[in-house]
C-alpha positions as a Markdown table, in Angstrom:
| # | Residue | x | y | z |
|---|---|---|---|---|
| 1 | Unk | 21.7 | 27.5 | -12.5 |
| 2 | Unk | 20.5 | 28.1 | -8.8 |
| 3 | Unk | 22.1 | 27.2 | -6.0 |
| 4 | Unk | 20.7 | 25.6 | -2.4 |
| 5 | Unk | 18.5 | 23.0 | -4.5 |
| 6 | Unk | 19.0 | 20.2 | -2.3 |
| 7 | Unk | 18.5 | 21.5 | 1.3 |
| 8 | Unk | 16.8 | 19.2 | 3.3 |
| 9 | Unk | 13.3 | 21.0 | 3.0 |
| 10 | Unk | 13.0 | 19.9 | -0.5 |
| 11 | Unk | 13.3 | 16.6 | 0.9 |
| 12 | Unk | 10.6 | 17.4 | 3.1 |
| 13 | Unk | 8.4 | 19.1 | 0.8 |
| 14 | Unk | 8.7 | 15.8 | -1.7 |
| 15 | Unk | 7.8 | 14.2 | 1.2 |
| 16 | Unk | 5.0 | 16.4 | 2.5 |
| 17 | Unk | 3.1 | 16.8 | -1.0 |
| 18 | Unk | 3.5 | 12.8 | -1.2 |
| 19 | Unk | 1.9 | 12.1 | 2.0 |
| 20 | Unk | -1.2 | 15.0 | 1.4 |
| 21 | Unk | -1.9 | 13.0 | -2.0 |
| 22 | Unk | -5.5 | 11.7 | -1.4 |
| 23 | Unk | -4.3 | 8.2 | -3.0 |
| 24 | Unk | -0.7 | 7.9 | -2.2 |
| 25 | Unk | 1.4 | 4.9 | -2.9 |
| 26 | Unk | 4.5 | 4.6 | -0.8 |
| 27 | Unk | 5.7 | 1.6 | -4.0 |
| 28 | Unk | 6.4 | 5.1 | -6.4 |
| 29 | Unk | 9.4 | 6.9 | -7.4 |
| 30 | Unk | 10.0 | 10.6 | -6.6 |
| 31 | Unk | 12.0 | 12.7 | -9.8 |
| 32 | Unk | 12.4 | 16.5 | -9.3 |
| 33 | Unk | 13.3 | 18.2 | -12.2 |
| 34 | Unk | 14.3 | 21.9 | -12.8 |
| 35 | Unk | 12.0 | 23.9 | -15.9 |
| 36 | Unk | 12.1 | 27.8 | -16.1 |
| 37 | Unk | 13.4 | 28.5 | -12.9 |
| 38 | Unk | 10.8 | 26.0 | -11.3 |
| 39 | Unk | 11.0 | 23.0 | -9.7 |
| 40 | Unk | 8.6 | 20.1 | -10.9 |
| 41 | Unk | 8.4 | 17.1 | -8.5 |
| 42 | Unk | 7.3 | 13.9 | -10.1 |
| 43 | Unk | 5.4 | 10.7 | -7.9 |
| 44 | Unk | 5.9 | 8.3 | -10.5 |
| 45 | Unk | 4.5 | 4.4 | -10.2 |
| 46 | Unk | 1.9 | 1.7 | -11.6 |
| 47 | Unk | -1.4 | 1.6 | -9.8 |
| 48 | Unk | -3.0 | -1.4 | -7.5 |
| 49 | Unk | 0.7 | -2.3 | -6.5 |
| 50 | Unk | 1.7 | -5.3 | -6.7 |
| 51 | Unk | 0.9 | -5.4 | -9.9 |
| 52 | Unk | 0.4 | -9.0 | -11.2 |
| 53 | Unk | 0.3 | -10.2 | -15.1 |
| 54 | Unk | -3.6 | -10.0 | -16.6 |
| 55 | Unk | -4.8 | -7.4 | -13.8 |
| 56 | Unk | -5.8 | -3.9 | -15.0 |
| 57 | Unk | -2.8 | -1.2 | -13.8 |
| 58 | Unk | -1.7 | 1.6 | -15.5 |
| 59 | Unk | 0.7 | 4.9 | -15.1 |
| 60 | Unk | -0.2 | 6.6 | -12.0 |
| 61 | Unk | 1.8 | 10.0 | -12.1 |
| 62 | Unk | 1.2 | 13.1 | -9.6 |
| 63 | Unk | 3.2 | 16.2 | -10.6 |
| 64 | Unk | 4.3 | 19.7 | -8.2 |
| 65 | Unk | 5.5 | 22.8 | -8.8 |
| 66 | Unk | 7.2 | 25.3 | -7.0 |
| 67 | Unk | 9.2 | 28.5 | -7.7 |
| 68 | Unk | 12.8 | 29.0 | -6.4 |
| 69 | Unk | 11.9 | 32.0 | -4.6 |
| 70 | Unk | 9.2 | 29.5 | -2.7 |
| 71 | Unk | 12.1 | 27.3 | -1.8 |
| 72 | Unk | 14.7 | 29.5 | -1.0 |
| 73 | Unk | 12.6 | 31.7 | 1.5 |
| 74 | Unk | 11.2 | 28.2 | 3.3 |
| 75 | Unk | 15.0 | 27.4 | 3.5 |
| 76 | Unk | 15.6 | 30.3 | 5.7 |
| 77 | Unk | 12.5 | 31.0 | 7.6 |
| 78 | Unk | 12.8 | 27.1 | 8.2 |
| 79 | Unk | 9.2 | 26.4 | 7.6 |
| 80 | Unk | 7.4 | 23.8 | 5.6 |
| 81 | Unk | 6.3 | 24.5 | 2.7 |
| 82 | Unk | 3.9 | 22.4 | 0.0 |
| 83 | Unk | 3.9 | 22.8 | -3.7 |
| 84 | Unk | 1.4 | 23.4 | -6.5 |
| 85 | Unk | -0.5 | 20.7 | -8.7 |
| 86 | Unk | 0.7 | 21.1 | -12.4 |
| 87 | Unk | -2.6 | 20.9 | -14.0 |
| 88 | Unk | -3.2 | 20.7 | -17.8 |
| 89 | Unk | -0.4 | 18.3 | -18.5 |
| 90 | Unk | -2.5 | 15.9 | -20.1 |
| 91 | Unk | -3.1 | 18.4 | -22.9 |
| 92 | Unk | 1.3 | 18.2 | -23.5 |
| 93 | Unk | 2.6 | 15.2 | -22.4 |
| 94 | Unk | 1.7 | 11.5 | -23.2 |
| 95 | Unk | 3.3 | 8.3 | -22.4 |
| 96 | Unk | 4.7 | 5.6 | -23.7 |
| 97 | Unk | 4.8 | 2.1 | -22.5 |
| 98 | Unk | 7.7 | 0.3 | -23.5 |
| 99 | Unk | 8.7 | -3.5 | -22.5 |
| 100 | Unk | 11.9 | -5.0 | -24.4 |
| 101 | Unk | 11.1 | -4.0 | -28.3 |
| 102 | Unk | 7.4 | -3.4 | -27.5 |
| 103 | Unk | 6.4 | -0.1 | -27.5 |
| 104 | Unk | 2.9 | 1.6 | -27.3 |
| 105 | Unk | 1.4 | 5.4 | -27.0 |
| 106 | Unk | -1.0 | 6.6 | -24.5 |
| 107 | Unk | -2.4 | 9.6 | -23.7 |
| 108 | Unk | -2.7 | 10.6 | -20.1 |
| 109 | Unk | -6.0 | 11.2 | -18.1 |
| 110 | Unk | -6.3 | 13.9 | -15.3 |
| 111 | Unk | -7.5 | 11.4 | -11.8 |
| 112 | Unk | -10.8 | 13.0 | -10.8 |
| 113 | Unk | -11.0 | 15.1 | -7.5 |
| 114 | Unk | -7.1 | 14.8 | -7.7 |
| 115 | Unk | -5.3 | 17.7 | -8.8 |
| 116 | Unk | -2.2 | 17.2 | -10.5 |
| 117 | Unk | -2.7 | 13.1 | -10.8 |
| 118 | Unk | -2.9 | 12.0 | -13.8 |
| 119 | Unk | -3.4 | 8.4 | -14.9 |
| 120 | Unk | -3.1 | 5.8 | -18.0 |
| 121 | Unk | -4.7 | 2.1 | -18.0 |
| 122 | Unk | -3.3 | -0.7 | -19.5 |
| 123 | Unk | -3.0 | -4.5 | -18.4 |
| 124 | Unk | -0.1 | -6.3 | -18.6 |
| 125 | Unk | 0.1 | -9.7 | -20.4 |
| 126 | Unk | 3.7 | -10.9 | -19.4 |
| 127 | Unk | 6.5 | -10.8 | -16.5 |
| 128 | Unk | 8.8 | -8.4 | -17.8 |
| 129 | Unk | 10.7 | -5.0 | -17.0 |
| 130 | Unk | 8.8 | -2.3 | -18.2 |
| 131 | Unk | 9.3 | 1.6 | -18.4 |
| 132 | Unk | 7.1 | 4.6 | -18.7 |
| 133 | Unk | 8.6 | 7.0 | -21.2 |
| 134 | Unk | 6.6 | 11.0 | -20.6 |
| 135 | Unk | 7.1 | 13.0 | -22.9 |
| 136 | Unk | 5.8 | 16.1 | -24.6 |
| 137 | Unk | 6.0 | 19.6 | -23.1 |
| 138 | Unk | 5.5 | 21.3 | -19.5 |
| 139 | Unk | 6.0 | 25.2 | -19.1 |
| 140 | Unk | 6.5 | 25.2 | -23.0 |
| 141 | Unk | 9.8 | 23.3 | -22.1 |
| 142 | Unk | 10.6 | 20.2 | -24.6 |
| 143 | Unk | 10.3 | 17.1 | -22.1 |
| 144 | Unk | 11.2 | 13.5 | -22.6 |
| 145 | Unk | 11.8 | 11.1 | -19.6 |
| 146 | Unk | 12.0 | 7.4 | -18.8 |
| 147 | Unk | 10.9 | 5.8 | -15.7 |
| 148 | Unk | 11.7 | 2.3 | -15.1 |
| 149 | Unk | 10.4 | -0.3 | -12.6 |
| 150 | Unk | 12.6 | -2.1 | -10.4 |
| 151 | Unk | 12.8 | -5.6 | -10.3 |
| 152 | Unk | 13.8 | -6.2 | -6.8 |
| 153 | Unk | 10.6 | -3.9 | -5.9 |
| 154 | Unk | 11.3 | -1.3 | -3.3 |
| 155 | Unk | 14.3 | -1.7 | -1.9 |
| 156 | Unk | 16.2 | 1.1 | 0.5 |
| 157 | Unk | 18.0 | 3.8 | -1.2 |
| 158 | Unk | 19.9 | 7.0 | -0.7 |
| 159 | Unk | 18.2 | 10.3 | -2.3 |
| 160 | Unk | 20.0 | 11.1 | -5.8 |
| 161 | Unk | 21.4 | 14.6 | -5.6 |
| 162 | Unk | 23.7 | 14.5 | -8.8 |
| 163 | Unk | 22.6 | 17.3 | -11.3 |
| 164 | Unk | 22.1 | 15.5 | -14.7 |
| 165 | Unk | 21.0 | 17.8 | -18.0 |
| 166 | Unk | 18.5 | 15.8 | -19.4 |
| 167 | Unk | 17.8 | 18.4 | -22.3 |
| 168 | Unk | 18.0 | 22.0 | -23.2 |
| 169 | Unk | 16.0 | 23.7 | -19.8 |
| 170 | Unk | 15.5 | 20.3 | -18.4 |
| 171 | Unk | 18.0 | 19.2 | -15.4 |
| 172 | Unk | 17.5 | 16.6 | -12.7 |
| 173 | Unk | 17.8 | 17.6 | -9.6 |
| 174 | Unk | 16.6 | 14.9 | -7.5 |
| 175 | Unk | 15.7 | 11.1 | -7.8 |
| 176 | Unk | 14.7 | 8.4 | -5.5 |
| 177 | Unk | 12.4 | 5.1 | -4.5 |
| 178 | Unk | 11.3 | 2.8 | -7.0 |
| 179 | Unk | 7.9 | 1.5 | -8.2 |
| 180 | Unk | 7.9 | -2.6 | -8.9 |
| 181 | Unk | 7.7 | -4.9 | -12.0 |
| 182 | Unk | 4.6 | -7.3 | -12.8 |
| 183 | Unk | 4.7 | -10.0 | -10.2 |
| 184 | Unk | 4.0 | -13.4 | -11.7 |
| 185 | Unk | 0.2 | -14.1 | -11.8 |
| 186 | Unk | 0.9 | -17.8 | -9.9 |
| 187 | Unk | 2.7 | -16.2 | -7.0 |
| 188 | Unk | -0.9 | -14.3 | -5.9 |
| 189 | Unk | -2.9 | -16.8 | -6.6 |
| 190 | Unk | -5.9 | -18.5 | -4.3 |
| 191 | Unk | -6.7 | -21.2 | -3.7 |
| 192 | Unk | -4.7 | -22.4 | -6.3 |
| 193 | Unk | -2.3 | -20.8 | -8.6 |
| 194 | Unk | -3.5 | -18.8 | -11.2 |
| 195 | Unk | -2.1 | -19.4 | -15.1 |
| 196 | Unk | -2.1 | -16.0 | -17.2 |
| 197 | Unk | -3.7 | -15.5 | -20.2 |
| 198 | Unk | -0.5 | -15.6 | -22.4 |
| 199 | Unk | 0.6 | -19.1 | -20.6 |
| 200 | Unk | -3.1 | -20.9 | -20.9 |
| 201 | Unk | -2.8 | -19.9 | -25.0 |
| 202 | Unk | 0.6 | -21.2 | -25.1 |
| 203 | Unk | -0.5 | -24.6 | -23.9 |
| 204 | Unk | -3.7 | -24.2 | -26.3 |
| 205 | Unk | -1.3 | -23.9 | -28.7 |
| 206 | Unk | 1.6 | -26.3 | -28.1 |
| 207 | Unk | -1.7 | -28.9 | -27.2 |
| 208 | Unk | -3.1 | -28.1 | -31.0 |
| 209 | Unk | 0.0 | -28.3 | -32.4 |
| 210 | Unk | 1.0 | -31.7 | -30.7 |
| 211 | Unk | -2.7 | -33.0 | -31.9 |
| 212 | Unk | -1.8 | -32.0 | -35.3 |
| 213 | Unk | 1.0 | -33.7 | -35.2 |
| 214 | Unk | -0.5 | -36.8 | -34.4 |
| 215 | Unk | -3.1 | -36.6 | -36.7 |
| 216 | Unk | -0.3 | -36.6 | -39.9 |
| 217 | Unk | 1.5 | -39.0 | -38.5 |
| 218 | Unk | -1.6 | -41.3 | -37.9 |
| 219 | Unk | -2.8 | -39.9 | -42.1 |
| 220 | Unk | 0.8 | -40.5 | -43.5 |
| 221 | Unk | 0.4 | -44.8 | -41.2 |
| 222 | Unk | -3.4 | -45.2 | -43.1 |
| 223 | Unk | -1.5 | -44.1 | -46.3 |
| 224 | Unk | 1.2 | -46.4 | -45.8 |
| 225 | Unk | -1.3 | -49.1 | -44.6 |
| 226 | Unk | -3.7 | -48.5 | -47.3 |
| 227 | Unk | -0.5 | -49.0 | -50.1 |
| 228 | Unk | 0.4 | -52.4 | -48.0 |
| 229 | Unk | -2.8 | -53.7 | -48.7 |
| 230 | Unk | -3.1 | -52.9 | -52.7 |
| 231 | Unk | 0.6 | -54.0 | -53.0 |
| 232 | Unk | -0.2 | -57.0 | -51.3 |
| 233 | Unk | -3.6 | -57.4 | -53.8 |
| 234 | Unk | -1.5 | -57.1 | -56.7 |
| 235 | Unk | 1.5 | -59.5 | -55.7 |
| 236 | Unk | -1.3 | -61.4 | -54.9 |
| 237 | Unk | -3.1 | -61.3 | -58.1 |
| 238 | Unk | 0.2 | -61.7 | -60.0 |
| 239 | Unk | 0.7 | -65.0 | -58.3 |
């Protein structure tokens, strides 16, 4: 394992390759993980931040490469230095959307006239915590990691420098910023709030089923009635 990974210029080229990205989102995490003697810097988040329930988002994932001989000699000429987009990585890695036992596969789509983006629709249907799990291979390296949205949204943290394996020739190096949950639909609302999909069917539903409800009760009181009468007819009758 090399040394001198987290010298402030790999700050600064996380930073650097962020800013240059035609399309960047501030709202996205940054992951750095070392493969093969390389260092692959993830931009990781959900696209049209902030997302809200019922509007079309998706994965929005920008990946960087750069050898350690790269780093090291931009760490002592003290220049900058910018990475190189991964490209390809939609033909080994896919993604998988996962919100409390719900789980579904997607593949991954390179972003056109944006090397190294990459980018997965879906639309979300409730308010929930939800993760995007990539996984597949990159350098012919196994790789299988989760990325999780943050509640609070984007709140100030310090850069994560712990080194954590993840797998055999996969180690994290680096982690930092946060991309947000699903806002509720209501809160973004105008003029009025907006109900989503999922809480207009609910009331559909829990309407129909009140209706139905009614309607026995009001069968099972013409039943009832119906029987009054004939008893009545035949008490009658007997008299």
């Amino acid at each position: 394992m090399k040394k001198n990974l987290f010298a402030p210029s790999l700050i600064m080229f996380m930073l650097l390759t962020a800013l240059l990205s035609p399309n960047y989102a501030s709202a996205h995490g940054h992951t750095s993980f070392e493969i093969n003697e390389k260092v692959y810097s993830f931009t990781i988040g959900s696209l049209n931040e902030p997302v809200s329930v019922d509007d079309k988002t998706g994965l929005d994932m920008r990946v960087m490469s750069m050898s350690h001989h790269a780093h090291e000699m931009a760490n002592k000429s003290g220049g900058e230095h910018a990475g190189t987009p991964v490209l390809g990585l939609d033909k080994t890695l896919k993604v998988e959307l996962i919100a409390g036992d719900k789980k579904k596969i997607l593949d991954i789509s390179p972003a056109y006239n944006e090397p190294g983006a990459y980018r997965a629709y879906f639309i979300p249907t409730v308010q929930t915590t939800f993760s995007y799990r990539v996984f597949g291979t990159i350098d012919n390296v196994p790789f299988d990691y989760t990325f999780t949205c943050n509640p609070a949204g984007h709140p100030q943290t310090d850069e994560d420098t712990r080194e954590v394996e993840i797998s055999k020739g996969v180690t994290r190096i680096e982690a930092g910023a946060s991309f947000g949950c699903p806002v509720a639909r209501a809160d973004l609302g105008f003029p009025e709030p907006s109900m989503t999909t999922y809480e207009l069917d609910t009331k559909a539903s829990d309407a129909k089923s009140t209706a139905n409800t009614a309607r026995i009760f009001g069968i099972v009181g013409i039943v009832f009635g119906v029987l009054g009468l004939t008893s009545g007819a035949l008490m009658k009758k007997k008299a």
